[in-house]
C-alpha positions as CSV (number, residue, x, y, z in Angstrom):
1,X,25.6,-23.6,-26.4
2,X,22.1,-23.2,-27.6
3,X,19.8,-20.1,-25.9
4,X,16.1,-21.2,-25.7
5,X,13.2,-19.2,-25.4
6,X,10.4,-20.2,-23.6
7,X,6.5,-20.0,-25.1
8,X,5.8,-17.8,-21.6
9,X,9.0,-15.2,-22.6
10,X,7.9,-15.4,-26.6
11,X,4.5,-14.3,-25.8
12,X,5.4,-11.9,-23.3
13,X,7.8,-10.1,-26.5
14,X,5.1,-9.8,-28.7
15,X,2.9,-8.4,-25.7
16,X,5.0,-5.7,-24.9
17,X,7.5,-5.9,-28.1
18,X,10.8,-6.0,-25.4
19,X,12.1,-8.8,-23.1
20,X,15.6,-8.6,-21.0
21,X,17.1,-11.9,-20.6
22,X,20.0,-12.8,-19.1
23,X,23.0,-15.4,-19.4
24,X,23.6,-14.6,-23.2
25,X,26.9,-13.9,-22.1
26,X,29.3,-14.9,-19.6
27,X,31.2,-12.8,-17.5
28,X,34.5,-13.3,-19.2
29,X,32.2,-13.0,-22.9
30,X,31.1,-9.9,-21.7
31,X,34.9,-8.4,-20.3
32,X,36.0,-9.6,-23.3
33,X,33.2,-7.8,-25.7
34,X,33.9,-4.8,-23.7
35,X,37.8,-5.0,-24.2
36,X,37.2,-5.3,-27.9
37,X,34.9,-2.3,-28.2
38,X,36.5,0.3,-26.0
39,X,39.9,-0.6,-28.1
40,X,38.1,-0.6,-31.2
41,X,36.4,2.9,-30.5
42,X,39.8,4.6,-30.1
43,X,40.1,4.4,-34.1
44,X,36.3,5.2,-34.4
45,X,35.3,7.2,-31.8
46,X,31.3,7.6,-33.3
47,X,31.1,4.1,-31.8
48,X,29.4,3.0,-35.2
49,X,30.0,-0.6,-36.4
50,X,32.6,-0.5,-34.8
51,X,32.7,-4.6,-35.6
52,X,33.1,-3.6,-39.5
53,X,36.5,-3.3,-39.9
54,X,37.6,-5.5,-36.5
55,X,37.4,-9.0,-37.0
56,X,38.0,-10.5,-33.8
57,X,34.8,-7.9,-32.2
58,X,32.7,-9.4,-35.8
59,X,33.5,-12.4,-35.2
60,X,32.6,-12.0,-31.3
61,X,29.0,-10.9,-32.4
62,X,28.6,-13.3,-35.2
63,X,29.3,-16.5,-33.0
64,X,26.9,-15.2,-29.9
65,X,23.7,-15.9,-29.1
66,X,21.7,-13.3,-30.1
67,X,21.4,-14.1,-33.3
68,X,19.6,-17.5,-31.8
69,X,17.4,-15.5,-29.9
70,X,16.2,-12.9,-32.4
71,X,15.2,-15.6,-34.5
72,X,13.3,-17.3,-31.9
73,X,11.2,-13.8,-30.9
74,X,10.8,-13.1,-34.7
75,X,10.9,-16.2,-36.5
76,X,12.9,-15.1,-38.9
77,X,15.2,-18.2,-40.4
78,X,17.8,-15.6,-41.7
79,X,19.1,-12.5,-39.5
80,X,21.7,-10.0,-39.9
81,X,23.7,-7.3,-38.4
82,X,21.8,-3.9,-39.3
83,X,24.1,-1.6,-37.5
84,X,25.8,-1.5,-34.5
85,X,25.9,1.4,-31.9
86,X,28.7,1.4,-28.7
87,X,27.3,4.1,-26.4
88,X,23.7,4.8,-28.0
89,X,23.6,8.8,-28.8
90,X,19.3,8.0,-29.1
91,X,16.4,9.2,-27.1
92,X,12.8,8.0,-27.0
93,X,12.4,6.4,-30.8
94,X,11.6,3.2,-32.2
95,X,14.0,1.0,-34.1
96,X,12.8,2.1,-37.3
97,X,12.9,5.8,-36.8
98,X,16.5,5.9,-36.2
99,X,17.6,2.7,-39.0
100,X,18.6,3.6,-42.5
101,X,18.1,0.3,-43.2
102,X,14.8,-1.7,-44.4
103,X,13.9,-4.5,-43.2
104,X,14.4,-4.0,-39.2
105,X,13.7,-6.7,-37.1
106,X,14.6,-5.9,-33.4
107,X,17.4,-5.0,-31.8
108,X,19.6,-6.3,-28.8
109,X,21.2,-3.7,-26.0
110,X,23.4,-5.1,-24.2
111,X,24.5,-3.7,-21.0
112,X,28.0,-4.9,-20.6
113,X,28.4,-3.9,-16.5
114,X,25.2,-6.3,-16.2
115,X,23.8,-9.5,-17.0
116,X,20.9,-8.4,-18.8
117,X,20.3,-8.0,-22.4
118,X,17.3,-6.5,-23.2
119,X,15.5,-7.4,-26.7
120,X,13.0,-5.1,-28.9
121,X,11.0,-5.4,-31.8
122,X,11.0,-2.6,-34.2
123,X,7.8,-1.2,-33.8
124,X,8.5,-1.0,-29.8
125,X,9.4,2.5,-28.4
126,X,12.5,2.4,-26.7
127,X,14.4,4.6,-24.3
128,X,18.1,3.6,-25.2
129,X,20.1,4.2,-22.2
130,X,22.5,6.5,-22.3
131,X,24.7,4.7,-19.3
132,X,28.5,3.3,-20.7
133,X,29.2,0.8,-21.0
134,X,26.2,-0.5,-23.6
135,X,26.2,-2.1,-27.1
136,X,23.2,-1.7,-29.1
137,X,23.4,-4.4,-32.2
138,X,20.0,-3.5,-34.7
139,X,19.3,-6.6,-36.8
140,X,17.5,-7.1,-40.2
141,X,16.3,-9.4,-42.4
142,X,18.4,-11.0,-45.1
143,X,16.1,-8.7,-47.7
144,X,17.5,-5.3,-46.2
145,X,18.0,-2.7,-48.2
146,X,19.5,0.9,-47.8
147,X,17.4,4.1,-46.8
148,X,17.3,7.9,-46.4
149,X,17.0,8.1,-42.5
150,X,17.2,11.5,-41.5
151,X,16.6,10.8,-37.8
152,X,19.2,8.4,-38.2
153,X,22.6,10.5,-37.6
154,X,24.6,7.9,-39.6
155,X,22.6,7.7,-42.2
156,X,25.0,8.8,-45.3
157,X,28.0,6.1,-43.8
158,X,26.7,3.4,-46.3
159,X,27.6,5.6,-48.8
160,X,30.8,5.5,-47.8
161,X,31.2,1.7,-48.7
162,X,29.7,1.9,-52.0
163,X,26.1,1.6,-50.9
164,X,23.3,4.1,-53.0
165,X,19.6,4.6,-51.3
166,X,18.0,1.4,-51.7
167,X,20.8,-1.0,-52.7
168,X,20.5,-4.8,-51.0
169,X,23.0,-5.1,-48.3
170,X,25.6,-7.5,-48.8
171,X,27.2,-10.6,-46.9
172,X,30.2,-8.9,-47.1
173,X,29.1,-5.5,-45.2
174,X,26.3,-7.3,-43.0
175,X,27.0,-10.4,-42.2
176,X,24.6,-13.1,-41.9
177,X,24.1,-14.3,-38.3
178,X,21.4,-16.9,-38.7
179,X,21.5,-18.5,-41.8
């Protein structure tokens, strides 16, 4: 099922740069999102795409909406997974001050207790809650590249799968949620 925005809610993100919508997930999408992650966390308990190396949790993220809806607010034709976060560890930043990756284009938190999901750009300061259960999923343009972050307290994990400071990120790392 498609998720439109409205002109009113597209102007009112780039007013304010954040919007919270709700009924991008169902009830049983959400239980089910929140089953994945809290089972996936037990191997990696930084909370840190923890979709990476779990496919059912990828593919649960790759086949929502939010990838519809990010395009909409940025028009942006092709979108991918950034980084995700279970639990944000952040304080008072904006997107790009805590994202080792170029390229940033909003980000979705999604409060999994709730219907809400609210939506940022990547200029807009955000206070990430600190409240369990929440997903934040950071998303980027298909051009992304790989950066020193130092505010970013993952910022050395690329490295880890082969990435240097700034290499393109891959289809095969970051998958491609709009294309």
């Amino acid at each position: 099922m498609r998720y439109t925005i409205t002109s009113q809610q597209f102007d009112h993100f780039h007013e304010t740069g954040r919007i919270e919508l709700s009924g991008i997930y169902s009830e049983d999408e959400r239980a089910t999102l929140h089953s994945l992650l809290d089972e996936a966390e037990k191997t990696h308990p930084t909370g840190r795409d923890l979709d990476r190396e779990n496919p059912p949790l990828k593919n649960a993220l790759k086949t929502s909406r939010l990838g519809q809806v990010v395009s909409q607010l940025t028009k942006k034709k092709r979108i991918k997974i950034a980084f995700t976060q279970y639990h944000p560890p952040y304080g008072e930043a904006t997107l790009e001050e805590i994202s080792s990756v170029t390229e940033v284009c909003g980000l979705a938190l999604i409060d999994l207790e709730n219907e809400e999901v609210l939506f940022t750009s990547e200029k807009a300061s955000n206070s990430f809650p600190l409240k369990k259960p929440t997903l934040l999923v950071a998303f980027a343009d298909d051009k992304a590249r790989y950066k020193l972050q130092e505010n970013d307290p993952h910022t050395h994990a690329l490295k880890k799968l082969g990435y240097g400071f700034g290499d393109r990120l891959t289809e095969e790392t970051h998958p491609l949620i709009v294309k």
